[in-house]
C-alpha positions as CSV (number, residue, x, y, z in Angstrom):
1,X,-16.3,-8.6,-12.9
2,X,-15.1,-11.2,-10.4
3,X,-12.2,-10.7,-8.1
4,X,-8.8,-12.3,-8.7
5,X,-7.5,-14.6,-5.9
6,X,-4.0,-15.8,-5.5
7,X,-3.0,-19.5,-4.6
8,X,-2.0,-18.5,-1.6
9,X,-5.1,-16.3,-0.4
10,X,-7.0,-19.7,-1.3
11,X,-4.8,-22.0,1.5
12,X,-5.2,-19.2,4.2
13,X,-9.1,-19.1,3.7
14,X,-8.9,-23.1,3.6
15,X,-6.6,-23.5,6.6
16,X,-9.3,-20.5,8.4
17,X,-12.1,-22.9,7.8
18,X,-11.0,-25.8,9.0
19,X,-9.7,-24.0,11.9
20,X,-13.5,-23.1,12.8
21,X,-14.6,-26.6,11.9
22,X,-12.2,-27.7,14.6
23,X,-13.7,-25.4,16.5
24,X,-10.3,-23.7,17.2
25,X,-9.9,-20.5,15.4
26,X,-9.9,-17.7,18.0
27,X,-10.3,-13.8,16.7
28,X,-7.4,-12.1,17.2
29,X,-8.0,-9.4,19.3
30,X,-10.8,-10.9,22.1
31,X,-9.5,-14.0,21.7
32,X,-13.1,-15.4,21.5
33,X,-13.7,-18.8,19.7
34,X,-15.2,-17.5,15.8
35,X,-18.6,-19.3,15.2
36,X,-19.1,-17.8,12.1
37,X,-18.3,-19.2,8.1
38,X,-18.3,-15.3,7.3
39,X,-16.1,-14.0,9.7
40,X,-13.8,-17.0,9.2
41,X,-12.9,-16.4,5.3
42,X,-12.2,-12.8,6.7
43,X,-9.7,-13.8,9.4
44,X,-7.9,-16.0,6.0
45,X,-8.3,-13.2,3.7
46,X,-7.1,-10.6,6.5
47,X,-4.0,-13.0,7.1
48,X,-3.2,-13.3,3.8
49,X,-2.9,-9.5,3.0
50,X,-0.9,-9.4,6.2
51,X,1.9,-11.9,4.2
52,X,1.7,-9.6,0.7
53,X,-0.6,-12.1,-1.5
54,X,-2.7,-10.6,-4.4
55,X,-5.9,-9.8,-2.5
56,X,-8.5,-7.4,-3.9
57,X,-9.5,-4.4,-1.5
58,X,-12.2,-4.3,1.0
């Protein structure tokens, strides 16, 4: 069964990735640039439960 993503949860991840294609999305505790496709869609999908969309668990 696949997971159920809001509209919203979709322009987070987007926004994430072409954050790290700009090379300027920063984690948010180190502050360190994110190389990483992976750990970009989690910063976007992190972000968006942060703001209440419909995100399945972890």
């Amino acid at each position: 069964m696949m997971a159920k993503y809001g509209k919203s949860v979709q322009r987070s991840v987007k926004r994430a990735m072409h954050k790290l294609k700009e090379g300027t999305l920063i984690s948010g505790k180190s502050g360190t640039r994110v190389k990483g496709r992976q750990q970009a869609i989690a910063i976007g999908l992190s972000e968006a439960r942060r703001k209440g969309a419909k995100v399945p668990a972890e």
